[in-house]
C-alpha positions as CSV (number, residue, x, y, z in Angstrom):
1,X,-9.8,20.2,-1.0
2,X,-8.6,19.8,-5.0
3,X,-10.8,17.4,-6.2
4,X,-10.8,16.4,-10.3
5,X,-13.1,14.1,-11.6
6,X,-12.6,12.3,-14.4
7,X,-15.7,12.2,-16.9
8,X,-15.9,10.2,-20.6
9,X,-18.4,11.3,-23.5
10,X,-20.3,8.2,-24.1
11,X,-23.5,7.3,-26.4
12,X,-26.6,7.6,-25.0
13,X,-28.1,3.6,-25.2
14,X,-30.8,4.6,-24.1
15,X,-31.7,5.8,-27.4
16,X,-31.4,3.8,-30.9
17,X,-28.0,3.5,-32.4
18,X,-27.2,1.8,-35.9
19,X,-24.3,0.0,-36.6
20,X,-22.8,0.4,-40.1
21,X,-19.9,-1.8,-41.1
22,X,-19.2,-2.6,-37.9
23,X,-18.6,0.8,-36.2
24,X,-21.7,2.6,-34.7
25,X,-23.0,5.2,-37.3
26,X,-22.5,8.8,-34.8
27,X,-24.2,10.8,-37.2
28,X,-28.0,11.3,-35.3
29,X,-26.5,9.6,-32.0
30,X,-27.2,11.2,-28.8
31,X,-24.1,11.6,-26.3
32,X,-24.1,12.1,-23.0
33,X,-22.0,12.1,-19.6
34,X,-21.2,8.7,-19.0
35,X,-23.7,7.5,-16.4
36,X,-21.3,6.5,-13.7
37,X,-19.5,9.5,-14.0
38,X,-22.3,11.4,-13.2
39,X,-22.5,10.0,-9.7
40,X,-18.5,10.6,-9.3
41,X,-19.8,14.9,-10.2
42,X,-22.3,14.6,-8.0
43,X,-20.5,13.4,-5.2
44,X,-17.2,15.5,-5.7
45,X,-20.0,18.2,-5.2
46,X,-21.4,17.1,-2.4
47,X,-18.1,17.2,-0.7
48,X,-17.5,20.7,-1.5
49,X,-20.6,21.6,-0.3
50,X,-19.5,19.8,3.3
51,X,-15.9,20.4,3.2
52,X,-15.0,23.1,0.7
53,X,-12.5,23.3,-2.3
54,X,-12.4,23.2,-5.6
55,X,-13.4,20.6,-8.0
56,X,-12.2,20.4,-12.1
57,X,-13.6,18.1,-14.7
58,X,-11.3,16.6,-17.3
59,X,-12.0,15.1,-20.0
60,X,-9.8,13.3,-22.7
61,X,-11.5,13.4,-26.2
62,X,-12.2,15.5,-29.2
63,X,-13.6,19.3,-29.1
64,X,-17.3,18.1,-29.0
65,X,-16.5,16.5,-25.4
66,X,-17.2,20.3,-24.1
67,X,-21.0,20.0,-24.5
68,X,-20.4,17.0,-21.5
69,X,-18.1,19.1,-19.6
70,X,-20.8,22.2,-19.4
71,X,-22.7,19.7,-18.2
72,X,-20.8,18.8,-15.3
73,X,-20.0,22.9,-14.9
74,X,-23.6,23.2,-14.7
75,X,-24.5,20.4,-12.3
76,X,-21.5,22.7,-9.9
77,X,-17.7,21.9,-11.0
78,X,-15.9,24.8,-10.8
79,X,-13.6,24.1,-13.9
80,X,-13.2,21.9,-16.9
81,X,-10.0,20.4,-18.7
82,X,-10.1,18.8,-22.0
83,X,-7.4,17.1,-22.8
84,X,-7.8,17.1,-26.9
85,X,-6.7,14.4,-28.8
86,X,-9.6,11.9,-31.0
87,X,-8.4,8.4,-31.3
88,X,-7.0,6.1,-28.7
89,X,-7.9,3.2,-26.2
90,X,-7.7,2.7,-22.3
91,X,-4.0,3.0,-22.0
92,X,-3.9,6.3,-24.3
93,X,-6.7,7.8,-21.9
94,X,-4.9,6.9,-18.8
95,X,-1.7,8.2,-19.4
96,X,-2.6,11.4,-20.9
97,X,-4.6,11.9,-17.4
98,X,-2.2,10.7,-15.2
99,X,0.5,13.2,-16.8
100,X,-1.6,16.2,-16.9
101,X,-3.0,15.1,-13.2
102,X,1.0,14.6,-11.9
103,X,1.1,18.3,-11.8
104,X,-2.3,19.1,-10.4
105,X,-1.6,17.8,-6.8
106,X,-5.0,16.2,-6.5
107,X,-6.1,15.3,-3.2
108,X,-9.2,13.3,-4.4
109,X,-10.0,11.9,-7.8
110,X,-13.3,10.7,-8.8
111,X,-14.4,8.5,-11.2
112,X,-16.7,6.2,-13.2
113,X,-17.1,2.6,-12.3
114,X,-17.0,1.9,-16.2
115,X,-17.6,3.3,-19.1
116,X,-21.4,1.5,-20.7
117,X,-19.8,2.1,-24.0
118,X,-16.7,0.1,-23.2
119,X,-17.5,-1.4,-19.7
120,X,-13.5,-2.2,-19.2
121,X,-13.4,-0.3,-16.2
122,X,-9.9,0.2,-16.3
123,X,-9.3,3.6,-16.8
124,X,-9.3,4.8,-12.7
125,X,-7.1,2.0,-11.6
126,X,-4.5,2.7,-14.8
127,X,-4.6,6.1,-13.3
128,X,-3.9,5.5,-10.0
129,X,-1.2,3.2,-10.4
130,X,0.7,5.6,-12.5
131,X,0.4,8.8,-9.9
132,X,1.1,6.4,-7.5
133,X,-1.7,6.7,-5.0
134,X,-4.1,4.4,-3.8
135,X,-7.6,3.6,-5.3
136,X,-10.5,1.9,-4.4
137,X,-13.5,0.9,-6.8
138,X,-17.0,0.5,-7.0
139,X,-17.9,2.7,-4.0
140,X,-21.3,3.3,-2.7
141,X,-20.5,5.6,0.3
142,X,-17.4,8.1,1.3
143,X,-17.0,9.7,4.4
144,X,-13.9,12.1,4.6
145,X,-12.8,13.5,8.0
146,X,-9.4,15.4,7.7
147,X,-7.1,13.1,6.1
148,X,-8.7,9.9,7.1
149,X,-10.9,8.2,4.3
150,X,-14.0,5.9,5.1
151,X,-15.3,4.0,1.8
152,X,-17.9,1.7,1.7
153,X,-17.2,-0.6,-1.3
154,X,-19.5,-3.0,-3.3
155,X,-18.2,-6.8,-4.0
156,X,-20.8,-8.6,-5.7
157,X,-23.9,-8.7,-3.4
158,X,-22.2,-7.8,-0.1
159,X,-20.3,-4.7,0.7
160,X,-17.0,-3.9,2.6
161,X,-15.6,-1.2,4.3
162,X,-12.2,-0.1,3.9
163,X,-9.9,2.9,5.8
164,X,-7.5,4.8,4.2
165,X,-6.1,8.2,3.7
166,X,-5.9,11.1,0.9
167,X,-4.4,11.5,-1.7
168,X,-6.7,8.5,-3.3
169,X,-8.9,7.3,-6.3
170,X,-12.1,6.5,-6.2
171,X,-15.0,5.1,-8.8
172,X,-18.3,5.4,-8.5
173,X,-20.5,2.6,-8.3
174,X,-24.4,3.1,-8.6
175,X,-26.2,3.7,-5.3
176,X,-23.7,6.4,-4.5
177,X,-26.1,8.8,-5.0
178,X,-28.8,10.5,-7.1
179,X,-27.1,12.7,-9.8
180,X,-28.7,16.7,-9.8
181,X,-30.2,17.6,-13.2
182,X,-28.8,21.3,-13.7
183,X,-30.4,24.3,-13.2
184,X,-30.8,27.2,-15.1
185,X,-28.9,29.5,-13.6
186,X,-26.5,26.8,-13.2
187,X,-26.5,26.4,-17.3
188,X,-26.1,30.2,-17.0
189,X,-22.9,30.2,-14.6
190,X,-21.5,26.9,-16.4
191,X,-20.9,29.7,-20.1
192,X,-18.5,31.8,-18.1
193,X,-16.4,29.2,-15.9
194,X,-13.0,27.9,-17.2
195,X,-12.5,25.7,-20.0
196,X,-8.8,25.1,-20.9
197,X,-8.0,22.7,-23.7
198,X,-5.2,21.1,-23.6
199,X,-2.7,19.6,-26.0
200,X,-0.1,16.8,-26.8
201,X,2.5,19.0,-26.7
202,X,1.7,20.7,-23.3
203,X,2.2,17.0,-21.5
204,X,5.1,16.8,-23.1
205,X,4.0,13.5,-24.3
206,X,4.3,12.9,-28.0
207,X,2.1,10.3,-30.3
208,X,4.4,7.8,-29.4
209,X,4.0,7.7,-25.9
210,X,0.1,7.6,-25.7
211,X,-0.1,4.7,-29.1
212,X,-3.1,2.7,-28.3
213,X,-2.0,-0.8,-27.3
214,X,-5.5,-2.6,-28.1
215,X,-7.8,-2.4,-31.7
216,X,-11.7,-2.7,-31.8
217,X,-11.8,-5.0,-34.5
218,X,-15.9,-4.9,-35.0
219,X,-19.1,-3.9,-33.1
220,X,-22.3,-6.4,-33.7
221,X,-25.1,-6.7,-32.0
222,X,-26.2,-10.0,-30.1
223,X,-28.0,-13.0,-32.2
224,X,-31.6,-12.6,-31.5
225,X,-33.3,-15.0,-29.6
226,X,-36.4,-17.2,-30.5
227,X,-39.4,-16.6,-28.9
228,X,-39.9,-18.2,-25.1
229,X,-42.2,-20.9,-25.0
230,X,-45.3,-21.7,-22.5
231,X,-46.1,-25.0,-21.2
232,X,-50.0,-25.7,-20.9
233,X,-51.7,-28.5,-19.0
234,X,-51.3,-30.0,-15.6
235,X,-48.6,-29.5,-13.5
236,X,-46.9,-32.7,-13.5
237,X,-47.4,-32.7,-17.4
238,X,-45.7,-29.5,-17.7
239,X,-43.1,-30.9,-15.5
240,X,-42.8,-33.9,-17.9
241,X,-42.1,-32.0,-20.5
242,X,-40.4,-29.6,-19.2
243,X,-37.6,-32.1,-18.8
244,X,-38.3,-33.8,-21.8
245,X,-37.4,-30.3,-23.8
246,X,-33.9,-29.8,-21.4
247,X,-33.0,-32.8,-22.7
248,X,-34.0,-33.5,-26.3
249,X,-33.9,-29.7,-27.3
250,X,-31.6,-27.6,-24.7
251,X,-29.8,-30.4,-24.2
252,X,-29.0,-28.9,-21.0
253,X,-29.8,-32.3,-18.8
């Protein structure tokens, strides 16, 4: 089976980032995998281990995305892409992955829900419409038996399950699984696999073609919120003024 998975650099927020005329200051950031990407590795690996194949990681970014993509070559991708270019939006990422991918003969592609630096999660679908194949998001189980395709798919508190065949798309939605960390002889393997980087030129694509259509104008953090407040006193009184406070202060009743 010749499985790619599509992975994204993203900041780690699970550690303090500073915002400096409204772009996030990189310098002293931590970056990681994207999160949902992870589980879109991990399961891409799991299906080799069952069915056997290959699997390649490709990233779209500049040449510091490698550090991610080891990471995925460690966790057990057998190769790694990065498609080098800095600056662009969702469109730009999406069609420099769908043209590369057009000559890859893919028969599954895996990726991230969304991105938690973005969260537009449009990147898979942009894909898969432009290689022309089907795609399903937000999964949280996939069963492949020869050609036929069993997905179990999240919608908003209740799940469905949906039948289809390969080639396909998929993003991965948490609960999919529990992402390896990798081991050290895994870190070990992951310095000699393949890493190609690849160009504008070798898509034949030029600036032109992949010219971000949206601009980030500014990146803020959220107004802080005052401090909750706790009602004392009976129940009934707390009720009392419970409402009294929705409707005087809230102004919500």
């Amino acid at each position: 089976m010749n499985i790619y998975v599509l992975v994204k650099r993203t900041f780690d927020t699970e550690e303090k980032l500073s915002l400096k005329n409204g772009q996030i200051v990189e310098d002293g950031a931590e970056f990681i995998i994207n999160p949902y990407d992870e589980y879109a590795v991990e399961e891409a690996i799991q299906l080799k281990e069952k069915h056997g194949g290959e699997i390649t990681v490709v990233s779209v970014g500049g040449e510091e995305s490698e550090k991610e993509l080891r990471t995925a070559l460690a966790m057990g991708a057998d190769k790694a892409v990065l498609i080098n270019i800095e600056d662009g939006d969702q469109y730009t990422t999406s069609r420099l992955l769908a043209q590369y991918l057009k000559e890859q003969s893919p028969d599954l592609i895996l990726a991230g829900n969304v991105a938690i630096d973005g969260g537009s999660g449009q990147v898979g679908p942009r894909v898969a419409e432009q290689l022309e194949i089907p795609y399903i998001t937000t999964i949280t189980k996939l069963d492949i038996e020869g050609e036929k395709v069993t997905v179990v798919r999240d919608v908003e508190g209740d799940s469905e399950v949906i039948e289809t065949s390969l080639p396909l798309l998929v993003t991965a939605q948490q609960g999919l699984n529990e992402p390896r960390y990798p081991s050290l002889p895994g870190i070990m393997k992951a310095k000699k696999k393949p890493l190609v980087e690849v160009e504008l030129d070798d898509l034949d694509l030029d600036e032109d073609d992949v010219e971000a259509k949206t601009k980030t104008i500014e990146i803020y953090l959220p107004p802080k919120k005052d401090a909750g407040r706790v009602l004392q006193g009976e129940i009934k009184d707390q009720v009392t003024e419970l409402v009294n406070l929705l409707h005087k202060e809230a102004k919500v009743i």
